[in-house]
TORSE-605618 format. One record per residue (C-alpha): x, z, y; residue number from 1. Coordinates in steps of 0.02 Angstrom, whole numbers, plus 50000, padded with zeros to 5 digits. Example, Ala and Ser with C-alpha at 12.3 -4.5 7.8 and 13.67 -1.06 7.14 Angstrom:
<atoms>
50615:50390:49775:1 $
50684:50357:49947:2 $
</atoms>
This chain:
<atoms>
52496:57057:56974:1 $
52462:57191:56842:2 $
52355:57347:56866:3 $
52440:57496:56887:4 $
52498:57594:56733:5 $
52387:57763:56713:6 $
52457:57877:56820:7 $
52523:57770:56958:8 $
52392:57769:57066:9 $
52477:57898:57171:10 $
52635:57804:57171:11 $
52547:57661:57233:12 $
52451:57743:57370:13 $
52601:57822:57432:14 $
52719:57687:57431:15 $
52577:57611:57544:16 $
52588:57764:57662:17 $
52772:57751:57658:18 $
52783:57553:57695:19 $
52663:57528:57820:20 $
52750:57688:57915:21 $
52930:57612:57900:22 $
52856:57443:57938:23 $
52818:57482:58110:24 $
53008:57554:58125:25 $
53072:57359:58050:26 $
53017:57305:58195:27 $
53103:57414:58311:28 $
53276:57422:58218:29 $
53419:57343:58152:30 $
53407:57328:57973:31 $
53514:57482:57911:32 $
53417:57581:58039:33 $
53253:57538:57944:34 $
53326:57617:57771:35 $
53360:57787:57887:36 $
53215:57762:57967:37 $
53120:57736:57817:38 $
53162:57881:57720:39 $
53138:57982:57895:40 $
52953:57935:57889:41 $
52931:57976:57701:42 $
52974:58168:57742:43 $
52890:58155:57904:44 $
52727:58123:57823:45 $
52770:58222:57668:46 $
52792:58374:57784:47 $
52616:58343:57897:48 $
52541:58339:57727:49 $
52473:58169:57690:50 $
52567:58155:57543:51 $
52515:58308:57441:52 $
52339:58265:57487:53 $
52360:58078:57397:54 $
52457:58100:57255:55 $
52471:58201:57121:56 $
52600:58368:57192:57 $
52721:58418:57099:58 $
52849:58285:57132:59 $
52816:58272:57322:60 $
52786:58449:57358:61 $
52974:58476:57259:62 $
53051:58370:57413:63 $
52947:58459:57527:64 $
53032:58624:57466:65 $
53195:58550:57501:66 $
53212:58602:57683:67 $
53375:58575:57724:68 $
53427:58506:57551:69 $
53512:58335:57535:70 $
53351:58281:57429:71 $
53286:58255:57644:72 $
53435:58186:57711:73 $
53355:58023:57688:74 $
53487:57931:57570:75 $
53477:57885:57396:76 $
53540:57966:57233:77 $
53677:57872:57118:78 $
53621:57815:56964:79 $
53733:57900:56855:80 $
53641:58085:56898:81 $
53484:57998:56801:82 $
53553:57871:56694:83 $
53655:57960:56559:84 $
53813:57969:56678:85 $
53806:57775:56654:86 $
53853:57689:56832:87 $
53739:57569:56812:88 $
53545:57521:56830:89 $
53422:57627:56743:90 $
53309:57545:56616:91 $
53153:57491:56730:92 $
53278:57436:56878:93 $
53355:57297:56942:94 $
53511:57246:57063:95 $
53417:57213:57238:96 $
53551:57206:57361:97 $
53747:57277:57401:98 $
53837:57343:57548:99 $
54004:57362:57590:100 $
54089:57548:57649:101 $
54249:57529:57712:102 $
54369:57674:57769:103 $
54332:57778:57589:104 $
54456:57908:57508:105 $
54404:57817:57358:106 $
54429:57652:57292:107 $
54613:57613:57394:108 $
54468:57612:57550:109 $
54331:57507:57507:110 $
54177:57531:57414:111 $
54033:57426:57356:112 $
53843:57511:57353:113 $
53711:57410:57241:114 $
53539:57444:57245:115 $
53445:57487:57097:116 $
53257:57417:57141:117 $
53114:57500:57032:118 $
52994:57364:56937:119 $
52812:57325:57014:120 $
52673:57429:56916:121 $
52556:57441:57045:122 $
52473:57338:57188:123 $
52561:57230:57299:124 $
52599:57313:57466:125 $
52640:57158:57565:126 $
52831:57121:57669:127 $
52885:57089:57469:128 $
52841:57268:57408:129 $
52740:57338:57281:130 $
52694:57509:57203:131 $
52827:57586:57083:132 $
52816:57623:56894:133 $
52889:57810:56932:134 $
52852:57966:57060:135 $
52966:57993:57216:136 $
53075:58149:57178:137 $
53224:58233:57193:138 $
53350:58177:57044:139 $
53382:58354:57001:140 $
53347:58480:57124:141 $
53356:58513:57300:142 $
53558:58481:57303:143 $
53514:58309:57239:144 $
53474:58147:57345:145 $
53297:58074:57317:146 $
53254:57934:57185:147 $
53085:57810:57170:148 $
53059:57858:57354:149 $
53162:57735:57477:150 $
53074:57566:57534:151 $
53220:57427:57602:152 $
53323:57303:57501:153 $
53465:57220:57594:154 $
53424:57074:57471:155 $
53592:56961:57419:156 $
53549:57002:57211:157 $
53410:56933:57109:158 $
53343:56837:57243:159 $
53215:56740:57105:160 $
53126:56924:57103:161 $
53028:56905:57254:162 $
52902:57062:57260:163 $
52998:57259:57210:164 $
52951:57436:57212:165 $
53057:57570:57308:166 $
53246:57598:57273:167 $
53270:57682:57113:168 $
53445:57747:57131:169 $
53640:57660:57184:170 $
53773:57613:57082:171 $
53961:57629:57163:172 $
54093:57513:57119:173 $
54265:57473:57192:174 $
54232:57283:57149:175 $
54142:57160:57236:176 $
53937:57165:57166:177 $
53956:56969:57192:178 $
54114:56970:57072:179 $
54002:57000:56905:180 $
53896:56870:56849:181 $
53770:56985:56776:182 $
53697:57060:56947:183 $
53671:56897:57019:184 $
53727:56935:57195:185 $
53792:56819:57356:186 $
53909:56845:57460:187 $
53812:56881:57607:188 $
53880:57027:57678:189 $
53808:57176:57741:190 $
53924:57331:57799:191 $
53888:57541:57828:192 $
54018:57644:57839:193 $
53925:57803:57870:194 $
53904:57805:57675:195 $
54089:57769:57624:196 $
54130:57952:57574:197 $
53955:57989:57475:198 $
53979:58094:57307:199 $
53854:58134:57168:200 $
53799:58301:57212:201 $
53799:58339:57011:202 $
53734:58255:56844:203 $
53868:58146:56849:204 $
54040:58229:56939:205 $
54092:58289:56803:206 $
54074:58117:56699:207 $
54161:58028:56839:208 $
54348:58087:56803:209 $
54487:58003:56887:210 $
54542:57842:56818:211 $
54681:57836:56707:212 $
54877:57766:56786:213 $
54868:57631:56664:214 $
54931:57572:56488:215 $
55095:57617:56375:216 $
55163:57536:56229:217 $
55301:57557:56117:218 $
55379:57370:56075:219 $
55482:57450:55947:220 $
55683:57477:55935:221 $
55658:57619:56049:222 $
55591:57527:56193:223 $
55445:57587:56321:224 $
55315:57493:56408:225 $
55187:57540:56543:226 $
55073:57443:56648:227 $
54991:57477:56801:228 $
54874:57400:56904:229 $
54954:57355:57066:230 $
54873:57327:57247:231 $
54849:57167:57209:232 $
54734:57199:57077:233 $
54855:57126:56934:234 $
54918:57202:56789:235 $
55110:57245:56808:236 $
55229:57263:56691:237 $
55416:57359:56657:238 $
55494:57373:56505:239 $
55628:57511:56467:240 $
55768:57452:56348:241 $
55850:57625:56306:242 $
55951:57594:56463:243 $
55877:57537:56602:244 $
55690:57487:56694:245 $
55665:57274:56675:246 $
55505:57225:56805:247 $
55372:57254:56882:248 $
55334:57077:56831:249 $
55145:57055:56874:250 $
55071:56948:56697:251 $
54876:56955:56726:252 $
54780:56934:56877:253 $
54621:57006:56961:254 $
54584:57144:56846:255 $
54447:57257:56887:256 $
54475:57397:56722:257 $
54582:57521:56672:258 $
54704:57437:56545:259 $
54755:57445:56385:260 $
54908:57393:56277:261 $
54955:57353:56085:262 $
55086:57293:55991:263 $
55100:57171:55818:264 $
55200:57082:55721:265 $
55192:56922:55873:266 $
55222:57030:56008:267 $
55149:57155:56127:268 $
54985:57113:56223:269 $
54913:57201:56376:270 $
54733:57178:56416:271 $
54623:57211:56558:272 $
54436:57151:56602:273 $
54447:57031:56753:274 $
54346:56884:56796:275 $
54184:56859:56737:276 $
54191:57035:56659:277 $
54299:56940:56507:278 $
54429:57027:56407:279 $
54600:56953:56485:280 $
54763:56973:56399:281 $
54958:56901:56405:282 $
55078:56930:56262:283 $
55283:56976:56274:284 $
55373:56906:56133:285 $
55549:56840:56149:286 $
55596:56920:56299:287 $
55448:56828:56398:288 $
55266:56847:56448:289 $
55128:56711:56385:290 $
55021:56680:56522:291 $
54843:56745:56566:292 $
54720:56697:56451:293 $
54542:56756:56419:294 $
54437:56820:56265:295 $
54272:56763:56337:296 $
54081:56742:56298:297 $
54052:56927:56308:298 $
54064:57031:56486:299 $
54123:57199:56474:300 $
54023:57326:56554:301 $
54190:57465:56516:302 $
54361:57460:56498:303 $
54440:57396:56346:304 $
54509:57475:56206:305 $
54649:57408:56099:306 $
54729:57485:55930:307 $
54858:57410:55806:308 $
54831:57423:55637:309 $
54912:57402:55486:310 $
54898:57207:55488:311 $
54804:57173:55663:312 $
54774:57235:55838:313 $
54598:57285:55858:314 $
54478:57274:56005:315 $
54312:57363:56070:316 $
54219:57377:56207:317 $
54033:57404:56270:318 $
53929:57249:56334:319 $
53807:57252:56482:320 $
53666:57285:56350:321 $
53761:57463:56303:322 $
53806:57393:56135:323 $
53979:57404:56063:324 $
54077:57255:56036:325 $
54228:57211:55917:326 $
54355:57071:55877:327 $
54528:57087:55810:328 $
54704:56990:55815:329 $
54777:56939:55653:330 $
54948:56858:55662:331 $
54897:56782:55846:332 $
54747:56714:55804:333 $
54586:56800:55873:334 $
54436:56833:55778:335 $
54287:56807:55926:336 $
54161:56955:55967:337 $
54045:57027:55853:338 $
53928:57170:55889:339 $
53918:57324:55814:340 $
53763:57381:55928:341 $
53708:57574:55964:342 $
53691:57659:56144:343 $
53831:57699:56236:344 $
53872:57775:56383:345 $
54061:57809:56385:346 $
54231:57689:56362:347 $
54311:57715:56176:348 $
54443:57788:56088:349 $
54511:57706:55954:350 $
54652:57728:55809:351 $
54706:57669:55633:352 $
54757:57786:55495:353 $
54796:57772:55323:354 $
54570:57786:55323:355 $
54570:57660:55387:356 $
54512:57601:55624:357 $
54400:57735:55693:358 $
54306:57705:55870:359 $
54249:57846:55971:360 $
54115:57848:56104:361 $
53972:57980:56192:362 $
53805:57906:56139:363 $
53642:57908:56240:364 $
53603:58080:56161:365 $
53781:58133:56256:366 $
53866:58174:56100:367 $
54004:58114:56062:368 $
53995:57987:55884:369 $
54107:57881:55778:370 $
54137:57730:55665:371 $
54263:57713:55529:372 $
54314:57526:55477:373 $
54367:57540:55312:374 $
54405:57402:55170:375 $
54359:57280:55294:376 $
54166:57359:55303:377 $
54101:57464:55462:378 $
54017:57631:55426:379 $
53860:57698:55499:380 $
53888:57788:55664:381 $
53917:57980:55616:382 $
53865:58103:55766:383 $
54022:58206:55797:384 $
53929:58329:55915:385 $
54013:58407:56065:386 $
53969:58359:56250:387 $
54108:58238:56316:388 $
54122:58249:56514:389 $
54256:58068:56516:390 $
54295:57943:56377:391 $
54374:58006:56222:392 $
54541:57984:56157:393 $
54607:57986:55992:394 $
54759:57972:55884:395 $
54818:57965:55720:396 $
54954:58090:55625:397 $
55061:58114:55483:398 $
54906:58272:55476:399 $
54757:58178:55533:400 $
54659:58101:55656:401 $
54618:58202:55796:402 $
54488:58148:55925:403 $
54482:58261:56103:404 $
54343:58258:56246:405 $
54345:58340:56410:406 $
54206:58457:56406:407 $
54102:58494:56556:408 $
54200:58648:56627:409 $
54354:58560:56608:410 $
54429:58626:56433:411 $
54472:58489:56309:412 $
54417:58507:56151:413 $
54456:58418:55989:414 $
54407:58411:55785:415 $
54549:58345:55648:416 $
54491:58213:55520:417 $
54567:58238:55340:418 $
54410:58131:55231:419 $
54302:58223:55334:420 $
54256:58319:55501:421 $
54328:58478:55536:422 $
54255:58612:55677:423 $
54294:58593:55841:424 $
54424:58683:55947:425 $
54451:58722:56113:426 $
54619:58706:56179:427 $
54591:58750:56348:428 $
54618:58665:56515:429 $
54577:58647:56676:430 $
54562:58429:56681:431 $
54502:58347:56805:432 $
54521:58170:56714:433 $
54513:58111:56529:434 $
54641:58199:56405:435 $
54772:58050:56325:436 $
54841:58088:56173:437 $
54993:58029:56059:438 $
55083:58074:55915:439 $
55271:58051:55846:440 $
55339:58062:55668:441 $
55309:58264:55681:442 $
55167:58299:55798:443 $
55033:58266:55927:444 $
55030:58268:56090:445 $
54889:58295:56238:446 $
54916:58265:56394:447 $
54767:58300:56564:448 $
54788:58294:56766:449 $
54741:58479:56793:450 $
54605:58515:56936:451 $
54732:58555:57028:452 $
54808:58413:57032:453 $
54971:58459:56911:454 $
55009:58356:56745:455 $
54986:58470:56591:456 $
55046:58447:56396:457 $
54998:58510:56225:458 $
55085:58518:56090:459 $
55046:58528:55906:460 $
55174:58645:55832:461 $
55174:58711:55657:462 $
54987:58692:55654:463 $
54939:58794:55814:464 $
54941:58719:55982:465 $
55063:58774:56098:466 $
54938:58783:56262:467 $
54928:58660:56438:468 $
55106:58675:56509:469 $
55149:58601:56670:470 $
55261:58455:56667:471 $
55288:58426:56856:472 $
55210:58438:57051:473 $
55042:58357:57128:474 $
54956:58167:57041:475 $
54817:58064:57094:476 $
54748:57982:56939:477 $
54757:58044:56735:478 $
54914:58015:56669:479 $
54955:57901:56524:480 $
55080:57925:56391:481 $
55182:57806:56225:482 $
55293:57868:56084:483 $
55445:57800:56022:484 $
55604:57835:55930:485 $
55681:57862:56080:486 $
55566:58004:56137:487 $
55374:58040:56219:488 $
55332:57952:56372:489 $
55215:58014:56502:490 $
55158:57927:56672:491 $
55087:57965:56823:492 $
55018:57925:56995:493 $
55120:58017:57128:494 $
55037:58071:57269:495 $
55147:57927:57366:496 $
55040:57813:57254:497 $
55198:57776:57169:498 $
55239:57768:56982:499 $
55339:57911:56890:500 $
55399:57970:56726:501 $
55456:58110:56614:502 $
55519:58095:56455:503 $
55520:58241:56299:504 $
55652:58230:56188:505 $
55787:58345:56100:506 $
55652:58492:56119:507 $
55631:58483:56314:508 $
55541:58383:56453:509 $
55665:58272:56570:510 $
55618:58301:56753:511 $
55504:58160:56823:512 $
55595:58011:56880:513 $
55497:57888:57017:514 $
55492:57702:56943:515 $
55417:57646:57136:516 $
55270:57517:57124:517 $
55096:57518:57228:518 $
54981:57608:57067:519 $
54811:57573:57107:520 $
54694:57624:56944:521 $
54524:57580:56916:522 $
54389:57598:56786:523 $
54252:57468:56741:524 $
54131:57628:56686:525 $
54163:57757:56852:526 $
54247:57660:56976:527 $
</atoms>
């Protein structure tokens, strides 16, 4: 065991206080009881002043202050109010354990808590504990669950790590922990329900939009797909012929992403991250589906993005190490992963223009930054500025390329690429999910789930955006949209979890029609 880093000396006297208090209450408890009961002792001491008086103040006498705040109400923070909005481990962390909530508005009723353990950097404590690398505090202020602070690890991940310091923070996920290779968990299962409606307090609610209703495509002689994720957790299909709905026909299994769609000269391919965090696909051509098949060696830590291009579909997404990933399609044959590294923290946006295949992204700096592929060699990333809230979305016109974020009050704002960057400008909203955007022969369109819970549009007219218009009554997840020759496309969630549509064409919106399904979205980055 290493010595302490400078500084930690506090940490590591504490954490002692801490553990040998909520080691008395192991004894006495069930194990869930000991993380209450743990945390219950922390303040308990931290108010009779034995804290203060051993380490070095400001941290401890901040959750002190907090009477009343949810920094004392003895549970931990998520990870994505420290980490970036990034639902995942913070650097110095690792996955100790997973619960189960059941009986959760979110996640179609069950959720899946992972513990984020802190690194040893101080002396061992004994019962498999040691001092932490960082002070106990409040991750952001009083209205802010503590972090570095919480001694208990239920256990079932990274069982070879034997000896931890105090819970760092939780990641949320709608997946089971055990289901991704990269934590390392069992299947051992421990369940508390008393956690199953928890929310960031901030830091991260506003990065955590709802998920997007799924995928569209336009297969060409007028034709319209979507795909949603159904209950089951596979990717359905329907395909609109200019006449009439064909499906669902379910064509990928087990997918655990929001999904994404594209269309070449073989076919059109939907794709999804499923097992193993792999990039799964099937293709339509010829009036039938391919069968499931997998892009492998690299596991996605986002959802995928897919974009056709001139000759090729293109793919992206972000790898467990943050760094961006690519491959491409040419005439059905896949190129294999290659990375184009950085720091992200969001899914991409992607789109081809006569430029040549941009990818969008926030960075770790939480602007939002680009790439341009052009004559078959990838740019340096360019810092676009802003501060993106969701994911991006993009598209190209016969004008530009336009790029939009959700910014953090809810507006969306976007900048038009002609050669090079123009300003930004806000169009306005009120979203409460990540914009989509798509463009015909004459303009573009944006499309957001309002906080209130109504589908909006934009519209690019004559240069000047026409401002959000409501398209139709109360949806449950951002809505997705395709154009064609036979009109614009837009999807949604209904609040009978159902699938419906609305179509624009000959200068109007069609009312919403119900296509009927189970839609059950989900997001690999905020699940």
């Amino acid at each position: 065991m290493t010595e302490p880093a400078p500084g930690s000396k506090g940490v590591a006297l504490t954490s002692w206080l801490v553990q040998k208090a909520s080691g008395l209450l192991e004894r006495k408890s069930s194990r869930r009881g000991f993380i209450l009961g743990s945390a219950m002792v922390g303040s308990a001491v931290a108010v009779a002043g034995c804290l203060p008086a051993v380490a070095p103040g400001s941290p401890y006498k901040h959750i002190t202050d907090c009477a009343g705040g949810l920094c004392n109400d003895g549970y931990t923070e998520f990870c994505c109010t420290i980490n970036n909005g990034l639902n995942a481990c913070p650097s110095g962390s690792f996955a100790g354990g997973w619960w189960r909530a059941d009986y959760s508005s979110f996640c179609n009723g069950t959720r899946y808590y992972i513990d984020c353990m802190q690194n040893c950097c101080g002396p061992n404590l004994g019962n498999g504990f040691c001092a932490g690398c960082v002070e106990c505090s409040c991750g952001g202020g009083c209205d802010t669950r503590r972090i570095y602070c919480n001694y208990f690890r239920y256990g079932q991940c990274h069982q070879e790590i034997t000896i931890t310091g105090p819970i760092a923070c939780r990641v949320v996920t709608c997946t089971p922990p055990y289901n991704d290779a990269s934590l390392a968990c069992t299947t051992t299962l421990a369940v508390d329900n008393s956690t199953a409606e928890h929310a960031p307090a901030h830091g991260c609610a506003s990065t955590t939009p709802m998920p997007v209703v799924g995928a569209a495509a336009a297969p060409g002689g007028g034709q319209a797909a979507v795909f949603y994720r159904a209950s089951s957790g596979n990717i359905a299909a329907l395909i609109f012929n200019g006449a009439a709905w064909t499906g669902p026909n379910e064509v990928v299994t087990g997918v655990n992403s929001a999904l994404t769609a594209a269309v070449d000269a073989t076919g059109m391919y939907v794709f999804g991250r499923g097992s193993g965090n792999a990039l799964w696909w099937s293709r339509y051509a010829n009036g039938a589906w391919s069968g499931q098949q997998a892009f492998g060696v690299v596991g996605l830590n986002s959802d995928p993005v897919a974009v056709s291009g001139s000759n090729a579909i293109h793919l992206f997404g972000r790898s467990l190490n943050n760094n961006l990933w690519y491959g491409h399609i040419d005439s059905g044959v896949w190129s294999g992963w290659a990375t184009l590294l950085g720091n992200w923290t969001s899914d991409f946006a992607a789109t081809s223009s006569s430029y040549g295949v941009h990818v969008f992204g926030r960075t770790s700096d939480n602007h939002l930054s680009a790439r341009l592929l052009k004559g078959g060699t990838w740019g340096a990333t360019t810092s676009l500025g802003g501060n993106p809230s969701s994911s991006p979305t993009a598209v190209s016109a016969p004008n530009g390329v336009y790029v939009f974020i959700r910014n953090a009050d809810g507006s969306i704002s976007s900048r038009r690429y002609t050669g090079s960057w123009g300003a930004w400008q806000n169009l306005g909203g009120s979203a409460s999910g990540e914009p989509v955007a798509v463009a015909d022969g004459n303009t573009v369109y944006v499309f957001v789930r309002a906080a209130d819970g109504r589908t909006l549009a934009n519209r690019l007219v004559g240069g000047s955006w026409s401002g959000f218009q409501q398209l139709n009554a109360s949806t449950n997840a951002s809505p997705t949209a395709v154009a064609t020759t036979s009109g614009v496309y837009c999807f949604v969630r209904g609040t009978d979890q159902a699938l419906w549509y609305g179509r624009y064409v000959g200068g109007s919106w069609s009312g919403f029609q119900q296509l009927g399904g189970v839609v059950s979205p989900s997001s690999a980055l905020y699940p």
